[in-house]
C-alpha positions in Angstrom: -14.1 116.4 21.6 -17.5 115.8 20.2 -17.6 113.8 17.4 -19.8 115.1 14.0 -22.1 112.5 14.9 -22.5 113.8 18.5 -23.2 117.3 17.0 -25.7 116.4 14.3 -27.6 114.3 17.2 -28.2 117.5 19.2 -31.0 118.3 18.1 -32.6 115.0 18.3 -33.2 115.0 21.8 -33.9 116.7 25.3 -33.5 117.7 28.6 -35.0 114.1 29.4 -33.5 112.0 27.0 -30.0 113.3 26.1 -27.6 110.7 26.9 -24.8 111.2 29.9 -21.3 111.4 28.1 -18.1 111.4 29.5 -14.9 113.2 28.5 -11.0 113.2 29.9 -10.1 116.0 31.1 -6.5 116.1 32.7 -7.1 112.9 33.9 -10.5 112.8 35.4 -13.7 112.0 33.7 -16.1 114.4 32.9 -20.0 113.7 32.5 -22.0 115.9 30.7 -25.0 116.3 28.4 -25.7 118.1 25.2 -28.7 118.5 23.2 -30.6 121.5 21.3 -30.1 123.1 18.3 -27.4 121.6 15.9 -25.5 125.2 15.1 -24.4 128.4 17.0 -22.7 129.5 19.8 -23.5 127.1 22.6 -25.0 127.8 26.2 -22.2 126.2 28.9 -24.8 125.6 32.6 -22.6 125.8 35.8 -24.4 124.7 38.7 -25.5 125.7 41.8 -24.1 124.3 45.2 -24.6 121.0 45.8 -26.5 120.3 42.2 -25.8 117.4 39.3 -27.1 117.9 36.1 -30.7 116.5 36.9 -31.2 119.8 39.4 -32.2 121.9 36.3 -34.9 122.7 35.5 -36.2 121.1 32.3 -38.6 124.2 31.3 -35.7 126.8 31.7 -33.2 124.1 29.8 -35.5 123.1 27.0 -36.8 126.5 26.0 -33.0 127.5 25.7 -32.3 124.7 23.7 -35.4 125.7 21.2 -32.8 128.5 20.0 -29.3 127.3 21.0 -27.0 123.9 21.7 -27.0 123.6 25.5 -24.5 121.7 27.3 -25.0 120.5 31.0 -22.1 119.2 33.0 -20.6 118.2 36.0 -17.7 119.7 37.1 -14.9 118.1 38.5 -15.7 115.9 41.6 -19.3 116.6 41.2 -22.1 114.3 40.5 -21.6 111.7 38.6 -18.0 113.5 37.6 -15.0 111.9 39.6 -11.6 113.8 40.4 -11.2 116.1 43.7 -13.5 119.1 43.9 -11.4 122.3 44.5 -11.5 123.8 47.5 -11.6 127.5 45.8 -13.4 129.0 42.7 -10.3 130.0 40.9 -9.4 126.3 40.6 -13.5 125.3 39.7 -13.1 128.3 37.1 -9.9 126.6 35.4 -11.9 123.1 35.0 -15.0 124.7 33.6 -12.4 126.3 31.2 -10.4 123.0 30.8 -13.6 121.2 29.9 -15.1 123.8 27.5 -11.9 123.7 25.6 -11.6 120.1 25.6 -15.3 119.5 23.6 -13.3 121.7 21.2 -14.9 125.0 21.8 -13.6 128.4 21.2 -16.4 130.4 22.2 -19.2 129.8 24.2 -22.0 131.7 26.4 -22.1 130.9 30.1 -25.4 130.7 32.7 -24.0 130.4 35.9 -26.5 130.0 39.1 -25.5 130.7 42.4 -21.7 129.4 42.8 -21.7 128.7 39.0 -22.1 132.5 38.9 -19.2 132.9 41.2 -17.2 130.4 38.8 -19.2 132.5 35.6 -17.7 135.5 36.1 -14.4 134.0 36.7 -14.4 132.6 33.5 -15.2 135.9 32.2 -12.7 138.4 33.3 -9.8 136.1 33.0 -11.0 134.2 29.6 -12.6 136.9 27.6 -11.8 135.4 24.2 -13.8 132.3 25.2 -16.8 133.7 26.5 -19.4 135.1 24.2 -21.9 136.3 26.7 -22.5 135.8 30.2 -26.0 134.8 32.0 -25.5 135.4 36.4 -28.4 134.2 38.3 -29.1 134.3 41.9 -25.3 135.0 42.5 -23.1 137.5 43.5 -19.1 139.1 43.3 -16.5 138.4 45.6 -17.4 139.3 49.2 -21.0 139.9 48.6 -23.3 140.1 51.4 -24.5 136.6 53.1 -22.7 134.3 50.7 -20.4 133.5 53.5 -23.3 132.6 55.9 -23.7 129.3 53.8 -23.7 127.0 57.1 -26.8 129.5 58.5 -28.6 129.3 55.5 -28.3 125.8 55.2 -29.6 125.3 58.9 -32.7 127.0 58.5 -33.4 125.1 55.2 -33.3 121.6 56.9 -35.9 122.9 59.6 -38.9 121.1 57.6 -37.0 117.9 56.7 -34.6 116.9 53.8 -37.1 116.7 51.4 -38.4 120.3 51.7 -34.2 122.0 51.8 -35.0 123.2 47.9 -37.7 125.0 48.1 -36.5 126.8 51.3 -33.4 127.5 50.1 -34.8 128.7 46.5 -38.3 129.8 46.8 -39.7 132.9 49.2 -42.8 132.1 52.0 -45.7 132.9 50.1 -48.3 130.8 48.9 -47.3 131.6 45.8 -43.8 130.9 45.8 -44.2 128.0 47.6 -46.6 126.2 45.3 -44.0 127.4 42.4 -41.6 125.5 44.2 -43.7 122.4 44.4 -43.6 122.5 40.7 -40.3 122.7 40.5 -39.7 119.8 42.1 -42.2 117.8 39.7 -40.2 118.6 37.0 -37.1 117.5 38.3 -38.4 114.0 38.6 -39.5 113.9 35.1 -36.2 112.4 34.0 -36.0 108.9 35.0 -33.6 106.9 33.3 -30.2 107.5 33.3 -30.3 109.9 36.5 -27.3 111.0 37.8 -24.8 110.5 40.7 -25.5 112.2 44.1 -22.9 114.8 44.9 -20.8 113.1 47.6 -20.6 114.8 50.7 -16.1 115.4 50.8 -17.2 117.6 47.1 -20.3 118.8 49.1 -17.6 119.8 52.1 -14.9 121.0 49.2 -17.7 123.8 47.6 -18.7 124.6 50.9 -15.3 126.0 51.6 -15.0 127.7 48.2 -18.0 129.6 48.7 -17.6 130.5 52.2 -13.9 132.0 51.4 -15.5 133.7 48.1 -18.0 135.5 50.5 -15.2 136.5 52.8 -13.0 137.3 50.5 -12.2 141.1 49.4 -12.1 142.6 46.2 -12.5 146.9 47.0 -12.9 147.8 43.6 -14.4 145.8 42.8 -11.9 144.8 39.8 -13.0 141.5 38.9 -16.8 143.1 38.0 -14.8 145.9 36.0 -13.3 143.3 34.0 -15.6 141.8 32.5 -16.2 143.7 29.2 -18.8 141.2 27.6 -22.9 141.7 27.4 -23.7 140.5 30.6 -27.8 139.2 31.8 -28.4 139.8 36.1 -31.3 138.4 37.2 -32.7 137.3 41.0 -35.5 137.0 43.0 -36.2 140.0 44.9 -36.0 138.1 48.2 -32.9 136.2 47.8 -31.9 135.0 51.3 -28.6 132.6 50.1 -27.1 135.0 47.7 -28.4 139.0 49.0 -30.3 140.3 46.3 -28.5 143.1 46.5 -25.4 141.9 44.8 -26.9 142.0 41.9 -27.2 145.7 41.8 -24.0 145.7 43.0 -22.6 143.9 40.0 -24.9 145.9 37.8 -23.3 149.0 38.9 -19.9 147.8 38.1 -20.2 145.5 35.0 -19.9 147.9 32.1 -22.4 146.3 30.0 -25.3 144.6 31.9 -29.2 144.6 32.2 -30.9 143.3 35.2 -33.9 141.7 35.9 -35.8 141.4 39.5 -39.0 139.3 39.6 -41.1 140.2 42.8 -42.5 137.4 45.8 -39.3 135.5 44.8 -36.0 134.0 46.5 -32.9 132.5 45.4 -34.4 130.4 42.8 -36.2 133.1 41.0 -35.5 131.7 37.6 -37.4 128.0 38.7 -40.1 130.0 39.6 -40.3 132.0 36.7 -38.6 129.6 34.8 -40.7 131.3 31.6 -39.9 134.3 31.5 -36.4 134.0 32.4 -36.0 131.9 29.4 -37.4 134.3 27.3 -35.3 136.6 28.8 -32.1 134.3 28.0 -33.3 133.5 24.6 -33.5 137.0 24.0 -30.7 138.7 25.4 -28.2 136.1 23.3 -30.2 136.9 19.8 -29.6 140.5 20.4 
């Protein structure tokens, strides 16, 4: 749990310098960071495929931490985490919960990207005293269209080389997107001490499976959208080639209290590329 020194340090520091803490949960260590404000309901980041705490963006994560205590973490397996990734989102959902409850929190807000989404909304149908309010980026419900065509996607991002598989897989073809994607990248290197772990590739091969079975899985009425009662914030690019863009609308038309945004000449990683305006967006949808 943190400790009252741990909270009144949050505010102290950022994104770049917020030290990597690790806490027990059922027996495996979790890492995580926190920093921001010092009070109020704090914002919970579950990661995308494949991502450690250092693939967010500092723009997005500092901006939200202007207004609110934010609190990055690996999940189970992942990064610099250890334990056994789950092979299934239920099973990532119950960590996230696990770990939540373990810094002592009761409620919390949720920004899930991508699979974190899958594992967001999770959280909130089956947990709906712990969450507060509920952030989905770039993601989509159970048996959306093209989350199960993970291995394609992933082909056709490694067509330029390793170090080019982000910006692919996140940002449109344009010139635009493209050099929006370069920027990206700069600020992910601008953390450079205490970086974190790799994911290894068996937890790279375990979420692979979970999302693959998420996106072939079948929910009709779509019953797990229809559960979630809380204020939920959709956003995506309009372009969205890992994660169809139009799941969003999908879980828009069934999530009884959601707003969604679309940003045009954008892909999976709409909120790097418009990592301002989606914080303003964020910053505003929990105030209200």
């Amino acid at each position: 749990m943190e400790t009252k020194e741990n909270i009144l340090a949050l505010g102290e520091f950022t994104h770049k310098t917020a030290p990597t803490k690790s806490i027990n949960v059922n027996g495996a260590d979790f890492t995580y960071r926190s920093f921001g404000k010092k009070e109020g309901i704090p914002v919970i980041f579950l990661q995308h495929f494949t991502g450690n705490m250092d693939n967010w963006d500092p723009e997005v994560t500092n901006a939200i931490a202007s207004n609110y205590p934010v609190i990055l973490f690996n999940n189970r397996g992942v990064g610099s985490s250890n334990g056994t990734t789950p092979e299934n989102v239920t099973e990532m959902a119950q960590d996230a919960v696990d770990f939540i409850r373990a810094l002592g929190y009761n409620k919390v807000n949720i920004l899930g990207f991508s699979l974190g989404g899958f594992i967001g909304q999770e959280i909130a149908a089956n947990y709906p005293e712990l969450v507060n309010k509920l952030i989905l980026a770039g993601t989509g419900s159970i048996g959306g269209k093209a989350i199960a065509q993970l291995e394609s996607h992933l082909e056709k991002a490694f067509v330029d080389g390793p170090d080019r598989v982000l910006i692919n897989l996140f940002f449109s073809k344009t010139p635009s997107s493209i050099k929006a994607g370069e920027a990206f990248l700069e600020r992910l290197s601008e953390r450079k001490v205490d970086r974190d772990s790799p994911t290894s590739q068996d937890t790279i091969a375990s979420q692979a499976k979970a999302i693959i079975n998420y996106g072939l899985a079948t929910d009709e009425n779509n019953t797990q959208l229809k559960a979630i009662k809380q204020p939920v914030l959709i956003v995506n690019g309009n372009q969205d080639n890992m994660v169809d863009s139009i799941n969003s609308y999908i879980m828009l038309q069934n999530i009884q209290n959601a707003k969604l945004v679309l940003w045009s000449d954008s892909g999976h990683g709409g909120i790097f590329q418009y990592s301002k305006d989606f914080s303003q967006e964020v910053n505003s949808f929990l105030l209200n």
